[in-house]
N, C-alpha and C positions, 0 to 999 in steps of 0.2 A: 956559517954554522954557529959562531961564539953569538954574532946579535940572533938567533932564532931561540939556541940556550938559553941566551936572558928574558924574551920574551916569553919564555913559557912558564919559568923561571918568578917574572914579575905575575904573569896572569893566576899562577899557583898560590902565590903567598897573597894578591887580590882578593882570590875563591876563600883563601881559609880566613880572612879578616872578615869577608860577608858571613860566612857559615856560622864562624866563633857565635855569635849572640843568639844563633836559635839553639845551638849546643849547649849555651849555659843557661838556657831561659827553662829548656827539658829538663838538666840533669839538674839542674836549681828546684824544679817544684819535684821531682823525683826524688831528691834524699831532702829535701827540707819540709815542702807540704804534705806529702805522700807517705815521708818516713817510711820507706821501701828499697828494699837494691834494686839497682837495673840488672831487670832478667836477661837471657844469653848476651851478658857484656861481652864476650867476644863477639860472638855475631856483629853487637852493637857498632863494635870500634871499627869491625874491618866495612861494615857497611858507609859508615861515617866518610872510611878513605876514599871507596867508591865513588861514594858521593860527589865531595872535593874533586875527584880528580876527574869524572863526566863532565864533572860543571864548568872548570879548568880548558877541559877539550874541547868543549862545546863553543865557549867562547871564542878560544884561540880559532878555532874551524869560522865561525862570523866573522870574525876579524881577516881572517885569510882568505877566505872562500864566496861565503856567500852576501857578504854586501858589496864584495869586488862585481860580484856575478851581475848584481842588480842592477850597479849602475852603468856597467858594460852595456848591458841589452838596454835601459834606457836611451845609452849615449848611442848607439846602432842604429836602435830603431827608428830615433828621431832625427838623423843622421838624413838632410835633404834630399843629397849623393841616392841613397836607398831608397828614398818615397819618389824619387823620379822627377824632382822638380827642378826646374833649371836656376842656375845660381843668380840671386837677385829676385828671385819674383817671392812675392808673399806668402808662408804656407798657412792654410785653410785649416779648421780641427778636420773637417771629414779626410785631409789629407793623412790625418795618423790612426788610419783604423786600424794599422798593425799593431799597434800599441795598444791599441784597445782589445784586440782580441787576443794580443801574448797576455794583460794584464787579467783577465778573462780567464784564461786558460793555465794562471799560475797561480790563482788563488782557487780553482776548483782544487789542482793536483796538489798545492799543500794543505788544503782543509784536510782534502782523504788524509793524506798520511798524517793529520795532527794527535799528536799523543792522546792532549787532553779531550777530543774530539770522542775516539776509538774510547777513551775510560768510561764517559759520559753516555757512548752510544749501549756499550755492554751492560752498564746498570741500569739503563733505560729499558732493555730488552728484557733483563731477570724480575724487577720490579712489575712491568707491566704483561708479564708471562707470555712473552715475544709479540704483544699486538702493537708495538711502536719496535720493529725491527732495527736491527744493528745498522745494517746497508740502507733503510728506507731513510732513517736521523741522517747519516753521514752526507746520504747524496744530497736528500734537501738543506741540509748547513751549506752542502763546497755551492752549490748552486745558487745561493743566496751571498755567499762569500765572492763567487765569482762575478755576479751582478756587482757589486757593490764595489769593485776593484776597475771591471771599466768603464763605472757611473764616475768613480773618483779620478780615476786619468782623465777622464773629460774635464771633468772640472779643474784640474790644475794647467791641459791644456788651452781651456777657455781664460782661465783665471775670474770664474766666478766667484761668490760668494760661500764656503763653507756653508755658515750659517743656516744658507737658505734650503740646501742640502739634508743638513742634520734636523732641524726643523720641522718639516717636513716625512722624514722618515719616522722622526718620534711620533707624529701625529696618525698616520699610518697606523704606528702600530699598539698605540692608545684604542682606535676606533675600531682593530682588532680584537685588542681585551676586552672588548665590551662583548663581542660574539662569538668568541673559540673556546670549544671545550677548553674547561676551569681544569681538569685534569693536566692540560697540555699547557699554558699559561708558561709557571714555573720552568718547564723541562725546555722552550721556549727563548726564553732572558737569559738559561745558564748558557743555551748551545751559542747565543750571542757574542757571551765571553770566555769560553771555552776553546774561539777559535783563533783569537790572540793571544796566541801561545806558541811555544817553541818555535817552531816549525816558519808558522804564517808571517810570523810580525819580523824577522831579520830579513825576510825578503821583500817585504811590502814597505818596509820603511827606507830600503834600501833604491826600489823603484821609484817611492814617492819622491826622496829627495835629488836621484840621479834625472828623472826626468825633469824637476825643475830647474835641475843645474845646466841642460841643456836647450830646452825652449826659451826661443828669447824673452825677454820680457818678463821672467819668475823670477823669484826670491826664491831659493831653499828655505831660508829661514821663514818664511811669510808663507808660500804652498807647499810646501815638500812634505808637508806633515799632514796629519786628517785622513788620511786614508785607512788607517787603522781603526779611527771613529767609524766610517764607511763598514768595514768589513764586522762591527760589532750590530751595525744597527738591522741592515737584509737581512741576514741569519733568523734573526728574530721575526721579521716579516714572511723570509719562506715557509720555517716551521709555524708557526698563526697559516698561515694559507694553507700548508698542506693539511692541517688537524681540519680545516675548515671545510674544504672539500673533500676529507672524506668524512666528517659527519653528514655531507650533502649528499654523498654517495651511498650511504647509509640509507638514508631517508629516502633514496630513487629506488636502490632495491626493497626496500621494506614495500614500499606502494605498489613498487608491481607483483612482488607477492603475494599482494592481498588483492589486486586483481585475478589474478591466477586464479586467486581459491575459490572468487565471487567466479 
């Protein structure tokens, strides 16, 4: 209980060292640029505590919880004993498709519950007077997040090149810019990075480097990482794809309409 005390203890007084400098950066141009009080300073201060002490929580919860979680189901899944292979014989990538599809199936479920996902999706909705829906953005992000999670297990199970990966995704989605409604562009690149956030990125970094802690023949240090670049780049390639099919959808009902009428 006394080491659990300290750690909380240490990760509190961590939160308020990081926090300090954007507290004095506000209240610095606030009474010196501004030459202004800070209006409901209580509000302000007890909000400030909040703050700190989510941030505090949050952390301690990563630390305890969910990077344990990630590399646990890494070390399981890839666990021979589990995929059925007999001890000694070589495993195959097609032998870890359960890895592929938990990795699949845990970056859809935390794109949906991602904070900054849900902000982006609602101001998308009000902006555009609901014709890019809350639930249409969400699902085409986690869908694009989940491609890209077990595009990326492959490749740290292969031990391919990043590079070739990332390359390739960007060109993608360059040759998209060139054809998707200009309106969706923007809305686009933010949902990209909007979805490494809170939620996605303690469990994906956690995956990436458990699973290479396990597969023989990885580095943590060398593959365990990049998956994060992974779940920035699809996002962007879903939402371009979805804006682009339905402008194509668009244009199939416009023409038989105008059949109709002839």
């Amino acid at each position: 209980m006394d080491n659990f005390s300290n750690e909380i203890i240490a990760v509190l007084m961590s939160t308020v060292v990081d926090v300090l400098p954007i507290l004095i950066l506000i209240l610095g141009f606030q009474l010196f640029v501004l030459k202004k009080p800070i209006p409901q300073l209580r509000k302000v201060v007890i909000g400030s505590v909040y703050v700190v002490l989510g941030l505090a929580m949050f952390l301690l919860g990563l630390e305890k919880a969910l990077f344990p979680i990630g590399n646990m189901m890494a070390e399981q899944l890839s666990n021979p004993e589990f995929l059925g292979i007999p001890e000694g014989q070589e495993v195959d990538w097609k032998d870890y498709y359960w890895i592929y599809l938990f990795a699949a199936m845990i970056g859809f479920s935390t794109t949906i519950a991602e904070p900054s996902l849900i902000a982006v999706a609602i101001k998308a909705d009000e902006v555009s007077s609901g014709t890019i829906s809350r639930w249409g953005l969400r699902l085409t992000v986690a869908c694009g997040v989940s491609l890209a999670l077990a595009v990326g297990t492959y490749r740290i199970i292969t031990g391919t090149p990043i590079y070739l990966y990332i390359m390739t995704g960007y060109l993608v989605v360059i040759v998209q810019t060139l054809f998707a409604p200009k309106h969706m562009i923007p809305l686009a690149y933010d949902s990209g990075g909007v979805t490494t956030s809170t939620v996605t990125v303690p469990l994906v970094a956690a995956l990436g480097l458990g699973l290479s802690a396990t597969i023989p023949g990885r580095n943590p240090a060398v593959d365990g990482f990049g998956l994060i670049a992974f779940a920035s780049v699809f996002p962007i390639i879903t939402v371009l794809g979805y804006a682009q099919l339905t402008v194509i959808k668009k244009k199939i009902v416009t023409l038989k309409q105008k059949r109709d009428a002839i």
